[in-house]
C-alpha positions as CSV (number, residue, x, y, z in Angstrom):
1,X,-19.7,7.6,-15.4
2,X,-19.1,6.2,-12.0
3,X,-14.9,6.4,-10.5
4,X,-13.4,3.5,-9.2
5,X,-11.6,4.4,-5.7
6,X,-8.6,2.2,-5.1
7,X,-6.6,2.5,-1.3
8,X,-2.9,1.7,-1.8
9,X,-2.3,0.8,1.8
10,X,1.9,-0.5,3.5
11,X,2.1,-3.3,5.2
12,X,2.7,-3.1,8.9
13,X,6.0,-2.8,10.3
14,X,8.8,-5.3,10.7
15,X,11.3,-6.3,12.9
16,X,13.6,-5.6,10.0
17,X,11.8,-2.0,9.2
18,X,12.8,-1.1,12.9
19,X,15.9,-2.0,12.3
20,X,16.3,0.0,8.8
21,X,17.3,-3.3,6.9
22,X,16.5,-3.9,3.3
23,X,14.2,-6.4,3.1
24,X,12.7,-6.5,-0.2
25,X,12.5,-10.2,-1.8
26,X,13.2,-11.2,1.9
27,X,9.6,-13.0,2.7
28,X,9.9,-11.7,6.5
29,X,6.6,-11.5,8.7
30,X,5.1,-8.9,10.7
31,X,6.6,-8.7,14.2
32,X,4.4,-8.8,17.3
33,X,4.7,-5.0,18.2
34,X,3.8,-4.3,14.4
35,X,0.7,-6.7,14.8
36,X,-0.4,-4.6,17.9
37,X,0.1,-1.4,16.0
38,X,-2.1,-2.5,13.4
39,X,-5.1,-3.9,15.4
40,X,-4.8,0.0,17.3
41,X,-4.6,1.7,14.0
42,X,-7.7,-0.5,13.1
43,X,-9.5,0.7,16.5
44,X,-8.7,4.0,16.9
45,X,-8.9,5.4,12.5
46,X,-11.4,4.4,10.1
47,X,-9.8,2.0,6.9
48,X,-12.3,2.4,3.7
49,X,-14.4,0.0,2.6
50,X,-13.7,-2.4,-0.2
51,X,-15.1,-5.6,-2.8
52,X,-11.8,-6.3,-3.8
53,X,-8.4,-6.7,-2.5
54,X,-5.3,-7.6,-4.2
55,X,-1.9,-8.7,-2.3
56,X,1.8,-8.8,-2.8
57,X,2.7,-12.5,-2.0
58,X,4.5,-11.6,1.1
59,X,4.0,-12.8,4.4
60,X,4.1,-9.3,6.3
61,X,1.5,-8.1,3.4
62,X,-1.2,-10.8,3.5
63,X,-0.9,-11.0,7.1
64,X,-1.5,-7.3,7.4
65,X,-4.4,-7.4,5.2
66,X,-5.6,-10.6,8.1
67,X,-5.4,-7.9,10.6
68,X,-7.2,-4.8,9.0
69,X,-9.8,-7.4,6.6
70,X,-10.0,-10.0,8.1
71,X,-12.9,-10.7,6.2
72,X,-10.7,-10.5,3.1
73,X,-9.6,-13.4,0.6
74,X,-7.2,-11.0,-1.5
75,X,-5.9,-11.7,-4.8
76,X,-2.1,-12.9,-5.2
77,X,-0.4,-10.7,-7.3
78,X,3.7,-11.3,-7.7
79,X,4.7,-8.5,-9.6
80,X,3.2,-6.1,-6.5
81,X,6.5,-7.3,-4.5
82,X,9.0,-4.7,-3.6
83,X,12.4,-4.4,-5.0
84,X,14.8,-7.3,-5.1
85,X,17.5,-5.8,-3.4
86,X,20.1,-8.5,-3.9
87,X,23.0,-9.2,-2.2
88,X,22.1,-5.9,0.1
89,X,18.6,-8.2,1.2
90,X,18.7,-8.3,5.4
91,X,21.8,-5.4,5.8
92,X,22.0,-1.9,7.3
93,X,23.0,1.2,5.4
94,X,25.6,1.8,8.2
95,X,26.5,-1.9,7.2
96,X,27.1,-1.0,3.6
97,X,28.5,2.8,3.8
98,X,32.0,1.4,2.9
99,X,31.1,-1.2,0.1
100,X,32.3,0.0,-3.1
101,X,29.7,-1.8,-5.2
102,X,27.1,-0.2,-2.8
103,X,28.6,3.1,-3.5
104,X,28.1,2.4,-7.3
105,X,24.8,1.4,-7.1
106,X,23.2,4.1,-5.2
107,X,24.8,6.5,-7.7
108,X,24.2,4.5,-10.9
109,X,20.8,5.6,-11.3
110,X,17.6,4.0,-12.5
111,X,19.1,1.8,-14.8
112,X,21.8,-0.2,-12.3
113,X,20.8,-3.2,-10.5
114,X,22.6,-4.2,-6.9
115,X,24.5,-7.5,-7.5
116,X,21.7,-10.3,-8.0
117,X,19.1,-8.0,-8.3
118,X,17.0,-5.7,-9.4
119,X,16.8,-2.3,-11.2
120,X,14.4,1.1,-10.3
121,X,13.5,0.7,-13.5
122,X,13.0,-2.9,-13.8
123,X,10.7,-2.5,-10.7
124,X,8.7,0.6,-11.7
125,X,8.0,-1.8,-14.9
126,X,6.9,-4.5,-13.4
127,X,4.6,-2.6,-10.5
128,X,3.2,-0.3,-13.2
129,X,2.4,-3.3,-15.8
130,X,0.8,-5.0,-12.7
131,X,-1.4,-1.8,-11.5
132,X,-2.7,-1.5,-15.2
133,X,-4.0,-5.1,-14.7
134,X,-5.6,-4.5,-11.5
135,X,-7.5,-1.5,-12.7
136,X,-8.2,-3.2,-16.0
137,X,-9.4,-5.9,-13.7
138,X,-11.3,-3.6,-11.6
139,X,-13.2,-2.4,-14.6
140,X,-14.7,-5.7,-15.9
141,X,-15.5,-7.0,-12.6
142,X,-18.5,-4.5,-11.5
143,X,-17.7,-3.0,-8.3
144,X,-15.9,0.2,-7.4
145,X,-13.7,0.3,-4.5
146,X,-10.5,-2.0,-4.2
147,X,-7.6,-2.3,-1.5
148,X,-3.9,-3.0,-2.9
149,X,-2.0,-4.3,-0.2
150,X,1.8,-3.8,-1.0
151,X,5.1,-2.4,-0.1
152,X,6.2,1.7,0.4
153,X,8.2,1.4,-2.8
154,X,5.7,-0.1,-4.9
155,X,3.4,2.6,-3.7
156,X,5.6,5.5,-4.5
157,X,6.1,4.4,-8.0
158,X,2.6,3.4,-9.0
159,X,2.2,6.9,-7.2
160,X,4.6,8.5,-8.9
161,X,4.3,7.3,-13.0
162,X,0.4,7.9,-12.9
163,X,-1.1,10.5,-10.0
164,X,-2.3,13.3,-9.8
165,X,-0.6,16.1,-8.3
166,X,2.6,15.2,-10.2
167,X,5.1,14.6,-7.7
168,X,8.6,12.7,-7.8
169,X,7.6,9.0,-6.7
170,X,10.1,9.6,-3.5
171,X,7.5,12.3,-2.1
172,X,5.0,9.5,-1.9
173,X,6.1,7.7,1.3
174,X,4.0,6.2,3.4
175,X,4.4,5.1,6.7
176,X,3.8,1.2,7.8
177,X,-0.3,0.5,7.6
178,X,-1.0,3.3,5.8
179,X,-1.1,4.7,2.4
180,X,-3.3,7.0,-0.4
181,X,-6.8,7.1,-1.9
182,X,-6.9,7.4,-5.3
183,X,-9.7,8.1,-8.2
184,X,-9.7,7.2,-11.7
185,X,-12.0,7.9,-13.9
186,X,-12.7,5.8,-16.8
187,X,-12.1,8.5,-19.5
188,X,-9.0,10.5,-18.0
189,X,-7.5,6.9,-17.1
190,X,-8.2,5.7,-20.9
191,X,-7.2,9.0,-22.3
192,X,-3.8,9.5,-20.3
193,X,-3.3,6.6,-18.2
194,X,-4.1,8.9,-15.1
195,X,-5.6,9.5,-11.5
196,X,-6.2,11.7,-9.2
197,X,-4.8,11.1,-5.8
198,X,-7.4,12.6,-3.5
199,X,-6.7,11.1,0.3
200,X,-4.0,9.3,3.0
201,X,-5.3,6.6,4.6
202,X,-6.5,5.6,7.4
203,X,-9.1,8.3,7.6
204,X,-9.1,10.1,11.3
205,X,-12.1,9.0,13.2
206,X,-13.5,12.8,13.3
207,X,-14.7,12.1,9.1
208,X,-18.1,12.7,8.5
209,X,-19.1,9.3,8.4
210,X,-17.6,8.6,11.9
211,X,-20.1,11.7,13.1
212,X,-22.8,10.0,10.9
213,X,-22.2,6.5,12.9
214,X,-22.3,7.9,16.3
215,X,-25.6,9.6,15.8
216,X,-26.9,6.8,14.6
217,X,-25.6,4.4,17.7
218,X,-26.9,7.1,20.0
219,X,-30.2,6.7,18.7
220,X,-30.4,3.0,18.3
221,X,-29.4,3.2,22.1
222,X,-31.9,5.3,23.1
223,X,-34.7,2.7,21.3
224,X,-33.4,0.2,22.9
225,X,-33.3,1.9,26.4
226,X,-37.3,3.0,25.6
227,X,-38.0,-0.5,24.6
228,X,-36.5,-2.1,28.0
């Protein structure tokens, strides 16, 4: 029976990234020195191929997927936003070190929500209940490879509730424009809701198939040279 590969991929990097704000219902863009990171990530590494692509509704995740697909019409999926972080949207940690509330939150665990938003567990729910759908999705739809273009902590918790090695979801960072490979199998996924996560992505340009391609432009160069 044949896998289905799915590459979780971050969107590229914000003005509010560099700036280590939480931005997570904030619908901020990319910012022009993220753009230009992307397109040299997009020359310089290989991104997988895919049929599919799905999207968190964000602007600095659709536009990233325009950048590294351009080719792509993705899917809209809402629930594949990050984390509503409430009234902390748009401020510094350095900002917050001496709220009280803020204070409370970060050692509340799972279940407590920042003011006005929105719990780790409430999130991990709703990015796990939307990954099920996308791989159910994936299933009935007859192709094999997909992109999910989303947000680092959507990523580590989709990573972290169903992947293979078992890891806390925190060790499954990923920087901005990159992200995982993973593999499910039909009967391991149906059996125990599990995948195996087998690569990071982008692939360095030394892969096999980059070696592959450059043989093969060296000799459609040297037919065309013959033919001249």
């Amino acid at each position: 029976m044949k896998a289905y590969h799915i590459y979780l991929l971050r969107h590229g990097m914000t003005q509010a990234n560099k700036e280590g704000r939480y931005i997570g219902s904030t619908d901020v863009p990319l910012s022009e020195e993220g753009k230009i990171q992307l397109y040299e990530m997009a020359k310089q590494l290989h991104y997988p191929y895919a049929e599919i692509f799905f999207s968190s509704p964000l602007k600095r995740c659709t536009q990233t997927l325009q950048v590294l697909y351009p080719e792509s019409t993705p899917k809209i999926i809402p629930a594949l936003a990050e984390c509503d972080f409430g009234i902390y949207e748009g401020k510094t940690i350095m900002e917050l070190k001496s709220d009280e509330s803020y204070c409370k939150w970060v050692d509340g665990g799972a279940k407590t929500a920042p003011p006005n938003g929105e719990s780790a567990q409430a999130f991990q729910k709703r990015c796990c209940a939307a990954f099920e759908e996308i791989v159910d999705e994936l299933m009935r739809s007859g192709s094999y490879n997909a992109v999910i273009m989303a947000h680092g902590g959507t990523i580590m918790f989709i990573l972290g509730a169903y992947g293979y090695p078992q890891k806390p979801f925190y060790e499954w960072t990923a920087g901005n424009g990159m992200g995982y490979e993973v593999v499910i199998t039909p009967q391991l996924w149906m059996n125990e809701k599990a995948m195996d996560i087998t690569e990071r992505i982008p692939y360095e340009p030394e892969d096999d198939d980059f070696a592959v391609l450059g043989v093969y432009e060296e000799e459609m160069t040297s037919v065309m040279e013959e033919d001249e």
